[in-house]
C-alpha positions in Angstrom: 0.0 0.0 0.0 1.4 3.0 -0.8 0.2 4.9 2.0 2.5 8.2 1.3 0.0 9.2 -1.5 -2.6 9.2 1.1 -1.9 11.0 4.0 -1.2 14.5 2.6 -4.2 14.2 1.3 -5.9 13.3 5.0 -3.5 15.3 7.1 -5.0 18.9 5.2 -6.3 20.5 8.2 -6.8 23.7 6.7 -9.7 22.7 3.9 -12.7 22.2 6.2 -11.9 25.8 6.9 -11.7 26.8 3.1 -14.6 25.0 2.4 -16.6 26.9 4.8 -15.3 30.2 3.2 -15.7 28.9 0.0 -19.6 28.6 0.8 -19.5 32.0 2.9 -18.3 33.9 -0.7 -20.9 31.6 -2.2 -23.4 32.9 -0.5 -22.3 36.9 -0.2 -22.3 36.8 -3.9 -25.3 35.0 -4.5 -27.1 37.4 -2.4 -26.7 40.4 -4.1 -28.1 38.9 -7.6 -31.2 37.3 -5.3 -31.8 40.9 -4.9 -31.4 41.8 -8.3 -33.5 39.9 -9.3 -35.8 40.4 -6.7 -35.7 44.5 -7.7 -36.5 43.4 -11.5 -39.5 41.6 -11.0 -40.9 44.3 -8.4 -40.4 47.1 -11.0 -41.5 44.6 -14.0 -44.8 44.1 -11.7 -45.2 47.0 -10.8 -43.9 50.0 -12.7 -42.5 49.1 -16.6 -42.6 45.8 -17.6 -40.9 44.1 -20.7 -43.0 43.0 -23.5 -41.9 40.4 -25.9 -43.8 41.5 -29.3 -44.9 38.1 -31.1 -46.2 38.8 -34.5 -46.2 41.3 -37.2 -49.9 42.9 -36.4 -47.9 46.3 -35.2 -45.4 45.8 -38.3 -43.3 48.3 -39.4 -43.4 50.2 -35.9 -43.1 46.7 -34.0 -41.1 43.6 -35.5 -41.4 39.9 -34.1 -38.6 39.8 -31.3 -38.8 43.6 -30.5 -39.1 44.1 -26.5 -41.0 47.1 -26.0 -40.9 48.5 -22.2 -44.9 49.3 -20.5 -45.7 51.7 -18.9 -47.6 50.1 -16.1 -48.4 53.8 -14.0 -49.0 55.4 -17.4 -52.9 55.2 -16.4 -53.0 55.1 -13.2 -54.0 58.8 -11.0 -56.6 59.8 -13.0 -54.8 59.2 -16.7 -56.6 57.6 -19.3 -55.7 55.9 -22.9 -55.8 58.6 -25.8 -55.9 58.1 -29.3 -52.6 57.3 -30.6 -51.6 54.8 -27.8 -49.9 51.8 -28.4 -51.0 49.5 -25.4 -50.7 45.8 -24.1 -54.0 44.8 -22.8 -55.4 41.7 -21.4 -58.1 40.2 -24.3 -59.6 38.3 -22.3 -63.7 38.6 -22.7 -63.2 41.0 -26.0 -60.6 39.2 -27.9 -60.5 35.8 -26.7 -62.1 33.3 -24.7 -62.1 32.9 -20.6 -58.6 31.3 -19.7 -58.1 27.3 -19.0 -57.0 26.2 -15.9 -53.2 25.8 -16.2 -50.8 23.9 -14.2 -49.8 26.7 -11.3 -46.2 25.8 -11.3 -46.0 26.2 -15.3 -48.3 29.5 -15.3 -45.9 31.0 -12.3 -42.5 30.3 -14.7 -44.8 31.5 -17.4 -45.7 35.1 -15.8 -42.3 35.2 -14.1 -40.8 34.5 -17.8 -43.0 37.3 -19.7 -42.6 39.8 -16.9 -38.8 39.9 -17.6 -39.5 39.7 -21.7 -38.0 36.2 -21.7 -40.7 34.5 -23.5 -43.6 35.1 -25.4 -47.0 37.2 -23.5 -49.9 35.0 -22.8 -52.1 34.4 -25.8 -54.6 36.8 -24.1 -52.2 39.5 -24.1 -52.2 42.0 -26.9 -50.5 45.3 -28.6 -52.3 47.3 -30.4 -53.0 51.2 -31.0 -56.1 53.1 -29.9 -58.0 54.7 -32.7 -60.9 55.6 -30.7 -61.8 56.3 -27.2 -65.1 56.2 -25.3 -67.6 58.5 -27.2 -66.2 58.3 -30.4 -67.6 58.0 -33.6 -65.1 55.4 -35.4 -65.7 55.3 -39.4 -64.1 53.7 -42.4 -63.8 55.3 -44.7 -64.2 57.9 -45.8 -63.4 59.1 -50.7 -60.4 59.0 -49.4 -59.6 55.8 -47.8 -58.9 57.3 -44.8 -60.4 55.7 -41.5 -62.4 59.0 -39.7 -62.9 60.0 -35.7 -65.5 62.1 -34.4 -66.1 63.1 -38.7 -62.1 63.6 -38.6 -60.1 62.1 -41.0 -57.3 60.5 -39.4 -53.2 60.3 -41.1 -52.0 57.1 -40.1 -48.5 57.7 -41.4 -47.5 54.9 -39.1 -49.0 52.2 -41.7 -47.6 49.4 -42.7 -46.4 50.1 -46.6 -48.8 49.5 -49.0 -51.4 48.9 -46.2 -55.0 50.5 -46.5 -56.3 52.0 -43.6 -58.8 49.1 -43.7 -60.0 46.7 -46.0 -63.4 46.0 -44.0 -66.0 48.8 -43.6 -67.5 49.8 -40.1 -68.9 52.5 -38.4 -69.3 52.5 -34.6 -69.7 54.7 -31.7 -67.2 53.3 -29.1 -68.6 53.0 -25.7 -67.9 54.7 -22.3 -64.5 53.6 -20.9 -64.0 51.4 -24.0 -61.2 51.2 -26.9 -61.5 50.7 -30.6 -57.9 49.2 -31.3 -56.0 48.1 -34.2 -52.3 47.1 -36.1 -50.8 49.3 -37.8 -50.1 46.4 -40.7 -53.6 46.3 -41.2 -54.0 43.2 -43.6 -51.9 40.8 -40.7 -53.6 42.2 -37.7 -56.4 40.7 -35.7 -57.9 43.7 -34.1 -61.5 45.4 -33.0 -62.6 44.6 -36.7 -62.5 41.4 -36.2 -64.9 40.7 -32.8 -67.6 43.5 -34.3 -70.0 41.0 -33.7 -68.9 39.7 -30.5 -70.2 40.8 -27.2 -68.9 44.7 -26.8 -68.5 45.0 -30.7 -65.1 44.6 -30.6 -64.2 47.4 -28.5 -61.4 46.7 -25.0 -62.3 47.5 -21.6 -60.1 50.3 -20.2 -59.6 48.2 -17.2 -58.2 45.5 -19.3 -55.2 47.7 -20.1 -52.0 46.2 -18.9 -50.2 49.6 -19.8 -48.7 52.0 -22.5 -46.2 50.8 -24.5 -43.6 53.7 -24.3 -40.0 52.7 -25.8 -38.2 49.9 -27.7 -36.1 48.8 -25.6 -34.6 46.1 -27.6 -33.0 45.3 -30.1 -30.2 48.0 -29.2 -30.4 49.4 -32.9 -34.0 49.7 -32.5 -34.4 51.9 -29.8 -37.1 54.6 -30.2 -40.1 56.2 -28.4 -43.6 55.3 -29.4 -45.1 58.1 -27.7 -47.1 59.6 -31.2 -50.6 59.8 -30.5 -53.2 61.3 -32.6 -54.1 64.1 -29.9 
């Protein structure tokens, strides 16, 4: 037995002691992040939240894989969506059907995921701009083409190229703290148009506004404010 290999290595006093400090700097540094991370998620939750943008509907002012940042407080004290907006709203009732019951642990990562811009928003979750406000007379369109507010005739210089304003005619009166909504690449969008004979005629609840979407944040050659509303 060639027991001179094998003391040293049983005779090193010292490394219980290194261990221990080993795991001490461990955790020190690992505490930090925790709180990091922690700090994220509060501010995600609670004040401007990433948004991972998931189809062209918004195209050329939003591309796939875009992360806008939301504007969570944007509506809070008193403010209200105003024509122009680009907003993430919960579709749930307007746009699509009551939620299934999902496994908690996978809708937690889920949430947790979308709140940093990690993964894709929940299916209910949309972004689109406001065309119309409570009151409002919304009306496409007019000899023009042009989609018309209030008897307005709106410019929508934020279309997609070679985009009408709208290939389906309607004409509605939006109702009290509702939204008329749509993409700005008009012939890929899903939008108000499409649920005018659904229950609310297609219009969003205000209180189903997750927030204003306020900046790209990402990509970094992409980064721009979106803050050009209609007035």
């Amino acid at each position: 037995m060639d027991t001179d290999a094998q003391f040293p290595e049983r005779d090193r006093s010292p490394a219980p002691d290194e261990g221990r400090r080993r795991w001490s700097r461990s955790v020190r540094c690992g505490a930090p992040a925790a709180a990091v991370l922690v700090l994220i998620l509060l501010v995600s939750f609670f004040a401007v939240q990433p948004f991972l943008i998931p189809s062209g509907s918004m195209e050329n002012t939003l591309k796939v894989g875009d992360r806008v940042l939301v504007n969570k407080l944007a509506y809070r004290f008193g403010n209200h969506p105003e024509r122009g907006d680009v907003v993430v709203f919960d579709g749930t009732g307007s746009f699509a059907e009551e939620r299934s019951e999902e496994n908690q642990v996978t809708a937690l990562l889920r949430a947790a995921g979308a709140t940093l811009g990690m993964v894709e928003p929940p299916e209910n979750d949309y972004v689109k701009r406001v065309i119309g406000i409570g009151g409002d007379s919304v009306t496409c369109c007019d000899t023009r083409g042009r989609i018309e507010v209030n008897g307005e005739p709106l410019a929508e210089d934020y279309l997609f190229p070679g985009d009408s304003a709208s290939s389906v005619p309607f004409d509605i009166v939006v109702p009290e703290g509702r939204l008329w909504v749509m993409g700005d690449h008009r012939a890929d969008s899903r939008d108000s148009r499409d649920y005018l004979g659904k229950p609310g005629g297609g219009t969003v609840p205000v209180d189903r506004v997750i927030g204003r979407a306020d900046w790209i944040g990402w990509p970094a050659g992409r980064w721009a404010s979106l803050r050009t509303g209609h007035g």
